[in-house]
C-alpha positions in Angstrom: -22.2 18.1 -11.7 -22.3 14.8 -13.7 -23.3 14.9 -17.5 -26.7 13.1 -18.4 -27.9 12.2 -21.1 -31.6 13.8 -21.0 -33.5 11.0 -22.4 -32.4 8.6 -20.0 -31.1 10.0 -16.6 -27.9 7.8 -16.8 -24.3 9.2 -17.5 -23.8 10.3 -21.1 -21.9 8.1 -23.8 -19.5 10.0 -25.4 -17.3 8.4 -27.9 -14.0 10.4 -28.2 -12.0 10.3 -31.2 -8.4 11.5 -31.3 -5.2 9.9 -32.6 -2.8 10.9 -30.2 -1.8 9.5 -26.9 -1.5 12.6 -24.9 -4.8 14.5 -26.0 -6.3 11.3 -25.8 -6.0 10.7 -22.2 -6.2 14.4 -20.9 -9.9 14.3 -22.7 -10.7 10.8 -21.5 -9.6 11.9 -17.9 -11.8 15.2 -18.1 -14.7 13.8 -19.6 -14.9 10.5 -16.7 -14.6 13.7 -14.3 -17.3 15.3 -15.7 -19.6 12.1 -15.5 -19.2 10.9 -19.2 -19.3 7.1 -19.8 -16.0 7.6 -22.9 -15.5 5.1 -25.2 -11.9 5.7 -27.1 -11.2 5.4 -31.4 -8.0 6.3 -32.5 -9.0 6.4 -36.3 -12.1 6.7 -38.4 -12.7 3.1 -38.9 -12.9 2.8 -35.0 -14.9 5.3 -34.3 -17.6 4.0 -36.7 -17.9 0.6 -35.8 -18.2 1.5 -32.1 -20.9 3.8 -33.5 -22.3 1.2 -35.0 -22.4 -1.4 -32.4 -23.5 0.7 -29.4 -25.2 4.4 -29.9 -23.6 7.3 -27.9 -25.0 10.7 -27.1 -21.7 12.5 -27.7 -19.0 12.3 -30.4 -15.6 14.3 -30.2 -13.6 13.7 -32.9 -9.8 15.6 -34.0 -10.2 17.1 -37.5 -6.8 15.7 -38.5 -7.3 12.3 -38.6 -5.1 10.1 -40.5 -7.6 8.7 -42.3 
C-alpha cells in the first residue's frame, strides 16, 4: 500500500525531523517504503524553512531537539 495524500492522489510529503543519524535514516528508509515523498531537517530552523518553502502533508519531528 503506498501513502496518499487524499487531496491529491499523489504520494504524501512528509517532512521528517530528527537529529540523529541512525533514527534518521531507519525513518527515511520506512517511510520511502511506505510510499512517502520524505524531505529530511536535522534541527528546528530546517524544518521550518522547508515548511515554508514547499507545504507537506506530514510532519515527524523528535521532541529532543537541540534547539
Amino acid at each position: 500500500m503506498t501513502a496518499t495524500s487524499p487531496a491529491r492522489n499523489e504520494p504524501t510529503a512528509t517532512v521528517l525531523v530528527v537529529d540523529e543519524g541512525a533514527t534518521t535514516g531507519t525513518l527515511e528508509a520506512y517511510l520511502n517504503g511506505a510510499g512517502h515523498l520524505v524531505v529530511t531537517a536535522h534541527d528546528g530552523a530546517s524544518a521550518l524553512r522547508q515548511l515554508s518553502a514547499q507545504p507537506c502533508d506530514l510532519v515527524l519531528c523528535d521532541v529532543t531537539l537541540p534547539d
